[in-house]
C-alpha positions in Angstrom: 0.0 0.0 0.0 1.6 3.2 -0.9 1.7 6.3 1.2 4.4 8.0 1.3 5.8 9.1 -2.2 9.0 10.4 -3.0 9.4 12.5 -6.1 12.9 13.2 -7.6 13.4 16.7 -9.2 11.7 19.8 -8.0 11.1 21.6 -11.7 7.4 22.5 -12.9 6.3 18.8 -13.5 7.7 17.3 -10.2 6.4 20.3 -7.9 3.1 19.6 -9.7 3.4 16.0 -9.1 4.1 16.7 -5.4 0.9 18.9 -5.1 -1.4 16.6 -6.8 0.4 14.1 -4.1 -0.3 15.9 -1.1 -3.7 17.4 -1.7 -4.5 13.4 -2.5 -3.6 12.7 1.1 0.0 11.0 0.4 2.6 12.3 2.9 5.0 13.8 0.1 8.9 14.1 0.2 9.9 16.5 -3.0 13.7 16.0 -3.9 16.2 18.0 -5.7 20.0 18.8 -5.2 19.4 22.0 -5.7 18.1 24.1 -2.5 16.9 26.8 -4.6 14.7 24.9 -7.0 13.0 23.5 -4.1 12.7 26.8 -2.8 11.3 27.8 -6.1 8.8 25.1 -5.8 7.6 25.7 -2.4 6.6 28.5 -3.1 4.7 27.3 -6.6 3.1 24.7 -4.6 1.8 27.5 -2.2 0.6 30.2 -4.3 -1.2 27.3 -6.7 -2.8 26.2 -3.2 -3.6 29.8 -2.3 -5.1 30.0 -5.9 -7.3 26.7 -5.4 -8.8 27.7 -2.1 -9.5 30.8 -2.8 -11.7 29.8 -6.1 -13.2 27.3 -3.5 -12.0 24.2 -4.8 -10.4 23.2 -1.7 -10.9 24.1 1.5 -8.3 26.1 3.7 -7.7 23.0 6.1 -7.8 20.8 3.1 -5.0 23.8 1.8 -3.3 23.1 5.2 -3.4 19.7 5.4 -1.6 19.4 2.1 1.3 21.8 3.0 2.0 19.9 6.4 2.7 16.5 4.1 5.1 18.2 1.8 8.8 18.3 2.7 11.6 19.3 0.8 14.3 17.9 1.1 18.0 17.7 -0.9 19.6 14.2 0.9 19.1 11.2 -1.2 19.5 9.3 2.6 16.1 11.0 3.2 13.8 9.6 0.4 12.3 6.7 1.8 9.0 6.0 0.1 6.6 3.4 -1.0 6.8 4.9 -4.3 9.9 6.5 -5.9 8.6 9.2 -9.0 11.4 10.3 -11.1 11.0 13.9 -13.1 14.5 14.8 -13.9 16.4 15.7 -16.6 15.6 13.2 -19.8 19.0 11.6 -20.1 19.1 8.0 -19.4 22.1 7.8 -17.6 21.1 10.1 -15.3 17.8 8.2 -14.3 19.2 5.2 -13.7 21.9 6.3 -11.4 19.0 7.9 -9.3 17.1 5.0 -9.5 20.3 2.5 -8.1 21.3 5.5 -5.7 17.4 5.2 -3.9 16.7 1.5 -4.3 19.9 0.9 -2.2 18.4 2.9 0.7 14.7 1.6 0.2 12.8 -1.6 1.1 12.4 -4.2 -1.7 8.8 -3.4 -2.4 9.4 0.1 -3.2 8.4 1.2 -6.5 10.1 2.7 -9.2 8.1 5.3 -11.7 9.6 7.5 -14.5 7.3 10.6 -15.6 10.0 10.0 -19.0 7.9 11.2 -21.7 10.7 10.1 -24.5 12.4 7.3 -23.4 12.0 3.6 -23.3 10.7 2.4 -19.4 11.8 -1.3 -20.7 15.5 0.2 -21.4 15.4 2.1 -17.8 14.0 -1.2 -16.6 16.4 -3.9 -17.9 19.0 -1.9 -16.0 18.1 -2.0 -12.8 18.4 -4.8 -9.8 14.4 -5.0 -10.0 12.7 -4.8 -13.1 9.7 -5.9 -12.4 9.1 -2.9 -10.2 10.0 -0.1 -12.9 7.1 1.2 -14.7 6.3 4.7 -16.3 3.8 7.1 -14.8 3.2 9.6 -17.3 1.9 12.9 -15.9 1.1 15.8 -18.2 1.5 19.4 -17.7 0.5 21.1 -15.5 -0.1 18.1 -13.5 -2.4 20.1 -10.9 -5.1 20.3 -13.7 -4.4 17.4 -17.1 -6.5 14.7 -15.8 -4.7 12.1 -17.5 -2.1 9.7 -16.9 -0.4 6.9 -18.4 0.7 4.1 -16.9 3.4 2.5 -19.1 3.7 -1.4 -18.2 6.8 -3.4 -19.6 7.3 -6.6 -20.0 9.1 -7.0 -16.7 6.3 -5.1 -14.8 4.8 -7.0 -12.4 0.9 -7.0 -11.6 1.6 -5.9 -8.2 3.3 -2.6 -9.7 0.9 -2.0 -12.7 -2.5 -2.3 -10.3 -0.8 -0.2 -7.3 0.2 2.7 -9.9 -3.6 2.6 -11.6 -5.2 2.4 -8.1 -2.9 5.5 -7.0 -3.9 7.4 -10.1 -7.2 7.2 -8.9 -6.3 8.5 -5.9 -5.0 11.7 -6.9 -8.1 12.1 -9.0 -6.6 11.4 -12.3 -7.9 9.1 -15.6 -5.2 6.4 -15.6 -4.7 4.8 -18.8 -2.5 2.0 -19.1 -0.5 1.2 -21.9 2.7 -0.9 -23.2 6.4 0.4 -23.6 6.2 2.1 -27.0 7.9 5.2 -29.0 6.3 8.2 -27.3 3.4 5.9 -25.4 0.0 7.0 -26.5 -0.3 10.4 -26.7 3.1 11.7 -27.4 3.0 9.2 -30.3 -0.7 10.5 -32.1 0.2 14.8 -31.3 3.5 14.3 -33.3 1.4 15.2 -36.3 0.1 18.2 -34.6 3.2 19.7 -34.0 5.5 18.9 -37.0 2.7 19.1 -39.4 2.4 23.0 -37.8 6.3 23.9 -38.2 6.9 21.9 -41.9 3.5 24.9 -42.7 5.8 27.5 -41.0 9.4 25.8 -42.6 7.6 26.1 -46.3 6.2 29.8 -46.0 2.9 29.3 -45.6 1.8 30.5 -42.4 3.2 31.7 -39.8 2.8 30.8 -35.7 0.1 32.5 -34.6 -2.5 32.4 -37.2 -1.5 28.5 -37.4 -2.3 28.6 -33.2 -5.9 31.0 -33.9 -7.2 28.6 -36.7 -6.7 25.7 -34.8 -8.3 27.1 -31.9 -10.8 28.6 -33.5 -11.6 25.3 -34.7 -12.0 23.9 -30.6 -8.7 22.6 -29.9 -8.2 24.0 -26.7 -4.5 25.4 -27.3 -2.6 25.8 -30.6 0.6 23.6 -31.7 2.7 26.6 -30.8 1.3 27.8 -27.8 1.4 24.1 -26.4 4.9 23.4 -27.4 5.9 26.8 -25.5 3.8 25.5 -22.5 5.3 22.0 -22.8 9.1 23.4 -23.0 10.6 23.2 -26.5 13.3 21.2 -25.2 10.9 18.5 -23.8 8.9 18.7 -27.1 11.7 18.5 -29.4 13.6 15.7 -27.5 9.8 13.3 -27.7 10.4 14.3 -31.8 13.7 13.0 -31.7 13.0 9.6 -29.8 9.9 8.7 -31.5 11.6 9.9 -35.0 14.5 7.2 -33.9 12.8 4.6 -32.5 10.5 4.5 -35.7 13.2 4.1 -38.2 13.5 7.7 -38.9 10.3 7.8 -41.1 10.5 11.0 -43.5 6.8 12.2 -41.7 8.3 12.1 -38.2 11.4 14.0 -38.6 12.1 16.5 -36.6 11.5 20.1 -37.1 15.1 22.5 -37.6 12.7 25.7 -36.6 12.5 23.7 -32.7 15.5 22.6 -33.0 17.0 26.0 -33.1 14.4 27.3 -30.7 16.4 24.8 -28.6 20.1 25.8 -29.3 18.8 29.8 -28.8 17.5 28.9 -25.5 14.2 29.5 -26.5 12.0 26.8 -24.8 9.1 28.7 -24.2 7.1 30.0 -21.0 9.8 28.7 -19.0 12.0 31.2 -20.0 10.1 34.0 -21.1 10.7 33.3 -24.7 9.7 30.6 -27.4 7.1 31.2 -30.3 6.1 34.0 -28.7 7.2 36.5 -26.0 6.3 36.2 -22.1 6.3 38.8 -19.9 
């Protein structure tokens, strides 16, 4: 039975992660090296709180509740959870050396979840001690609110780790959908289209970003390509491109876009830094 969970990497999706944790009633440890993300994060978490209880959507003891199961914390000895989320940087290497690193100080039953949007679970998987308790939990931004997630099974996934992670899902309120180990899962796999079909229009001259976002829109897609991929992080978009584009054979329709690629090298990933597409303030 999980109940405390431990997420790994205090950016936008794992401070989300760690609200939609706490407000679920899981006592929450959010870990980063870095004091000042988590400080960053804290306060996030707060003023999102703040924001929820003051449009009445929670209560101000539920709001109080939830802050006293956060902690933040930057010790690796401290994460000792039922349920290990990873939601760091997308580099393989660097997930699996968290994974051994917290394994070694947690009991044999702990699970092991990446929020990897790009890369394979069943690689992350095979590498570990404990395969069979890896499995992808696939939130989507900004957690607080995307009612969806995917729960990525591979074939060393036990039973016992697939049902706990759907069950928990359900928890936190979320619409878990479970799926096998694949390029880019579900979703990221059917909205490549939407984006690189949007930038090959842009690459050829025959539109341009915003009336591209307006038409689609207009049209009752919630968000435009654009506006999404600057939401999303054009670095996070652009490296799902790349791995599904890979793992696919490098098929002519899925190849990546140069416009996000330089977006990329320019720093321009989008709300996160105040630039991307368009400008942010």
């Amino acid at each position: 039975m999980i109940q405390t969970i431990c997420i790994c990497g205090a950016g936008t999706m794992g401070s989300g992660i760690a609200q939609v944790s706490a407000v679920a009633g899981f006592r929450v440890l959010l870990y980063d090296l870095n004091t000042e993300m988590l400080q960053k994060a804290r306060t996030a978490i707060e003023k999102s709180l703040q924001s929820l209880t003051e449009k009445k959507k929670i209560s101000h003891a539920e709001k109080e509740a939830a802050l006293e199961r956060l902690h933040f914390v930057n010790d690796a000895r401290e994460c000792i959870a039922d349920l290990i989320i990873e939601a760091i940087v997308e580099k393989e290497a660097a997930k699996l050396d968290l994974f051994r690193q917290l394994a070694a100080f947690n009991s044999k039953d702990c699970i092991l979840a990446t929020n990897t949007s790009s890369l394979s679970v069943t690689s992350l998987a095979e590498k570990t001690d404990h395969p069979e308790r890896v499995a992808g939990l696939h939130f989507f931004n900004p957690a607080p609110l995307m009612k969806l997630v995917e729960v990525v099974a591979t074939p060393h996934s036990s039973d016992r780790t697939i049902q706990a992670l759907l069950e928990l899902a359900r928890k936190m309120g979320k619409t878990p959908v479970l799926c096998k180990d694949a390029p880019g899962f579900i979703v990221n796999h059917v909205a490549r289209p939407y984006y690189l079909e949007a930038l090959r229009l842009v690459e050829q001259g025959w539109s341009d970003f915003e009336t591209i976002d307006t038409l689609l829109e207009s049209s009752g897609f919630k968000m435009g390509p654009f506006r999404l991929m600057d939401l999303i992080g054009n670095d996070i978009n652009y490296a799902v491109s790349c791995s599904v584009y890979e793992a696919m054979g490098r098929p002519e329709r899925l190849q990546p876009s140069p416009i996000q690629e330089q977006k990329v090298k320019d720093g321009e990933l989008g709300k996160k830094t105040g630039k991307g597409y368009y400008a942010y303030p």
